[in-house]
C-alpha positions as CSV (number, residue, x, y, z in Angstrom):
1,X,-198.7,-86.3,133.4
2,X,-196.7,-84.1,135.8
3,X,-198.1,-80.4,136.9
4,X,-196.6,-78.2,134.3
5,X,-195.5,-75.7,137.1
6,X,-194.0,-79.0,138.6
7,X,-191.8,-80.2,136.0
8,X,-190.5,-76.6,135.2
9,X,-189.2,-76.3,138.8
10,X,-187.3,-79.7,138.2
11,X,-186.3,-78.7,134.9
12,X,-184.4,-75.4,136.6
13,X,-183.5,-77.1,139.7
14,X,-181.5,-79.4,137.8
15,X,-180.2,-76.9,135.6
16,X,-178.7,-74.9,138.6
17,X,-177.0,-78.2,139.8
18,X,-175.4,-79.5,136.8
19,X,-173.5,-76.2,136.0
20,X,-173.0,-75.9,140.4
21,X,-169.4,-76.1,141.4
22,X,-169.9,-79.3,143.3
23,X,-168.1,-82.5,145.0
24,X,-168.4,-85.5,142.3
25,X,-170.8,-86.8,145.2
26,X,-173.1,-83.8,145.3
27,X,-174.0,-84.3,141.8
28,X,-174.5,-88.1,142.2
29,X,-176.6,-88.1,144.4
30,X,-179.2,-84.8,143.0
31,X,-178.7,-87.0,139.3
32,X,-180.2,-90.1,141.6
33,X,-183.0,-87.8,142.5
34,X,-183.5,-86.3,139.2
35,X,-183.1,-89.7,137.4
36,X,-186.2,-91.1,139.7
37,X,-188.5,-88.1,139.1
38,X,-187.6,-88.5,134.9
39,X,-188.5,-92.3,135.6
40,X,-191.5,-92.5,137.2
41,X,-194.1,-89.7,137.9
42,X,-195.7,-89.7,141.0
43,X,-199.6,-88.6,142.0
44,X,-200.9,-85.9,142.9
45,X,-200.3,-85.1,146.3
46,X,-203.1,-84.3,149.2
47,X,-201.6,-80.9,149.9
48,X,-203.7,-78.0,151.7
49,X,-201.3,-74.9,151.5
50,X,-200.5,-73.6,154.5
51,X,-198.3,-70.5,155.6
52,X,-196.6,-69.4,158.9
53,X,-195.5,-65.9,159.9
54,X,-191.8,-66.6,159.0
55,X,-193.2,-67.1,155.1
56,X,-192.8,-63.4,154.6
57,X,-189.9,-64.2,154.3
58,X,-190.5,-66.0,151.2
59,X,-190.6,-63.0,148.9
60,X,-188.0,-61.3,149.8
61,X,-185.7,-64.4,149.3
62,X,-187.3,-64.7,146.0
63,X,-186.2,-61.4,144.9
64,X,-182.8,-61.5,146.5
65,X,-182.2,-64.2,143.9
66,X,-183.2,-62.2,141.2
67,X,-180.1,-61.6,138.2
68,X,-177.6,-64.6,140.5
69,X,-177.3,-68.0,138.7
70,X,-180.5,-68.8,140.6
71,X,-182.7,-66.6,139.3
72,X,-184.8,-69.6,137.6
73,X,-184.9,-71.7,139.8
74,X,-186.4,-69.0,142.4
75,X,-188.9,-68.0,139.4
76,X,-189.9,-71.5,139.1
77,X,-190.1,-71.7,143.2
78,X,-191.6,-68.8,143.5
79,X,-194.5,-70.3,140.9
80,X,-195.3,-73.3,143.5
81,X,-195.5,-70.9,146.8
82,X,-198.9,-71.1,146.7
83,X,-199.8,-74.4,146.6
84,X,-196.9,-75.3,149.3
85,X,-197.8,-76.5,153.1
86,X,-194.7,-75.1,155.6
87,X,-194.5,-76.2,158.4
88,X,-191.9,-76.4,161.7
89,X,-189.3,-78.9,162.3
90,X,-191.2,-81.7,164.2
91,X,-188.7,-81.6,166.9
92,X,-189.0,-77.6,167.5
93,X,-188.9,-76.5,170.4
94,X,-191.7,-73.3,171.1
95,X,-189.4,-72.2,173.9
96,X,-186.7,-71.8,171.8
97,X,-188.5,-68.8,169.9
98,X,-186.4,-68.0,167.3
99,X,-185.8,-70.8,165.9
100,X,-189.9,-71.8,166.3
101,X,-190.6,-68.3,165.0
102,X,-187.8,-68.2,162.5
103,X,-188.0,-71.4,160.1
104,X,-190.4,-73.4,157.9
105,X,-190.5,-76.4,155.5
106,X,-192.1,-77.1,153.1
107,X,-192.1,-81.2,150.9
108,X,-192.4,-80.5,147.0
109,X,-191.7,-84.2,146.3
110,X,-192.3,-86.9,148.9
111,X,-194.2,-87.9,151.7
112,X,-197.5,-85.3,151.5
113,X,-195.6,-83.4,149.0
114,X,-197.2,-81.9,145.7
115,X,-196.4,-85.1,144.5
116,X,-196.0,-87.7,146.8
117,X,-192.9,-89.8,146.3
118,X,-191.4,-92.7,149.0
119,X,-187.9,-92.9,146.7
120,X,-186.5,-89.1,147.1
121,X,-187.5,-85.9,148.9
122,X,-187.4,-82.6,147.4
123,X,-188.0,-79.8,149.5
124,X,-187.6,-75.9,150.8
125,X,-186.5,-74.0,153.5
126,X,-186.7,-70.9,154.4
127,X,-185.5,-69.1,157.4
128,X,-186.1,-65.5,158.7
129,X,-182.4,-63.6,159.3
130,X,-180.1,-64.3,162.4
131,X,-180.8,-68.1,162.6
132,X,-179.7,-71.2,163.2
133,X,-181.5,-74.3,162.0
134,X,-180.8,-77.0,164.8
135,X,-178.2,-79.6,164.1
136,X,-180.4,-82.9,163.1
137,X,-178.8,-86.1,161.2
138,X,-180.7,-88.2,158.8
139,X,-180.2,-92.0,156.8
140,X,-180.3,-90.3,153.4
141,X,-177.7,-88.7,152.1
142,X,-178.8,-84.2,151.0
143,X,-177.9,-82.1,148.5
144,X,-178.5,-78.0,149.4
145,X,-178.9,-75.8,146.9
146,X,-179.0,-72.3,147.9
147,X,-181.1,-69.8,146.4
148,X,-180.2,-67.3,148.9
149,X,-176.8,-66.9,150.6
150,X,-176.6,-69.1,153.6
151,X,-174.0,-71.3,155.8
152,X,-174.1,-74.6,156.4
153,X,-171.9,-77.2,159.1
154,X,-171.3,-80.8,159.2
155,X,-169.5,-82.8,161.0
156,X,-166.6,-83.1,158.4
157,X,-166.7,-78.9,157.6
158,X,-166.4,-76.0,159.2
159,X,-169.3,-73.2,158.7
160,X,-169.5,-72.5,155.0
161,X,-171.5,-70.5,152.6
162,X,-171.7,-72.2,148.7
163,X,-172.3,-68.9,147.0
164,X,-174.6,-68.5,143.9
165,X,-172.4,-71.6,142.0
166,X,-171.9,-74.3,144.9
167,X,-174.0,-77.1,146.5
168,X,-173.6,-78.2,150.2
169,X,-173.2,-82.2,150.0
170,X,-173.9,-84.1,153.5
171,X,-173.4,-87.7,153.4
172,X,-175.6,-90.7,155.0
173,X,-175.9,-90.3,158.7
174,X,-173.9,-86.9,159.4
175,X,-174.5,-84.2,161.9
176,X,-175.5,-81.3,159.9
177,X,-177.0,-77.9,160.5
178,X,-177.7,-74.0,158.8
179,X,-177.8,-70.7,159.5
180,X,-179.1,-67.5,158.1
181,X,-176.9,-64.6,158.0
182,X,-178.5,-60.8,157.8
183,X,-180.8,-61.5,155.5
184,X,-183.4,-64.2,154.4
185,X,-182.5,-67.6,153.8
186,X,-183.9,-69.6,151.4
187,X,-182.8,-73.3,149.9
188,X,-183.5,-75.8,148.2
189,X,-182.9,-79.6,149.5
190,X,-182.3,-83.3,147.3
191,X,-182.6,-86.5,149.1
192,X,-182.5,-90.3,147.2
193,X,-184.6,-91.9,149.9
């Protein structure tokens, strides 16, 4: 049986995606995701929480979501924050400080996530204001949903911001990247391994 706290978060996760304005492959590939976790329920995973400095950041984003679309989804998050390890991007470079200072991750489903998974990855990330996420490519295809406002570049789209409705889709294998504006970023990401 899934973590009650757990299935609520992908209860309102999928929610916010099915009403999103989204590309037809956006919501193919989250209903892949969300399809897998209905399927088959993972164990428990060996997560110790852990927090960095830039997770003060955390609550603010939380709030900033509160009476947008999102609000429930960020409730349901903002639930799980405890129990979540964040980490840096493994490639982060501690000379470039604000990016080392100014991001985190954290794996809800997946590899060391609170449930560990090897068919899809459901995760966070939040970012402290004024920065850029580095530009990184990966096999699976991701879905962004932002709980926060937020931009995002691939290599097929100019900088863009989804608003409180939209999803950010990047296909197999693209060059894609994220920023923070003036505020807190916080978001929400869907990969079918």
């Amino acid at each position: 049986m899934r973590d009650r706290n757990l299935q609520v978060f992908l209860d309102t996760a999928e929610a916010a995606i099915r009403v999103a304005s989204a590309s037809p492959e956006s919501l193919r590939a989250a209903g892949r995701v969300f399809d897998r976790c209905r399927s088959l329920h993972g164990p428990a995973g060996p997560v110790r929480p852990e927090r960095l400095p830039v997770c003060d950041w955390l609550e603010p984003a939380l709030d900033a979501a509160d009476g947008t679309p999102r609000q429930a989804v960020a409730d349901a998050l903002g639930a799980l924050m405890g129990l979540l390890a964040w980490k840096r991007r493994a490639s982060a470079d501690p000379a470039d400080r604000n990016f080392w200072n100014g991001h985190a991750n954290a794996m809800i489903f997946g590899p060391s996530g609170l449930e560990e998974r090897d068919d899809l990855w459901i995760g966070a990330t939040v970012m402290a204001p004024r920065v850029a996420y580095a530009d990184h490519e990966h096999p699976p295809e991701e879905v962004y949903l932002s709980i926060t406002a937020g931009e995002w570049w691939n290599a097929r789209m100019d900088w863009t911001d989804p608003g409180a409705a939209g999803l950010i889709y990047n296909p197999p294998g693209i060059r894609h990247a994220m920023r923070s504006g003036e505020g807190p970023f916080l978001a929400l990401w869907f990969l079918p391994v």
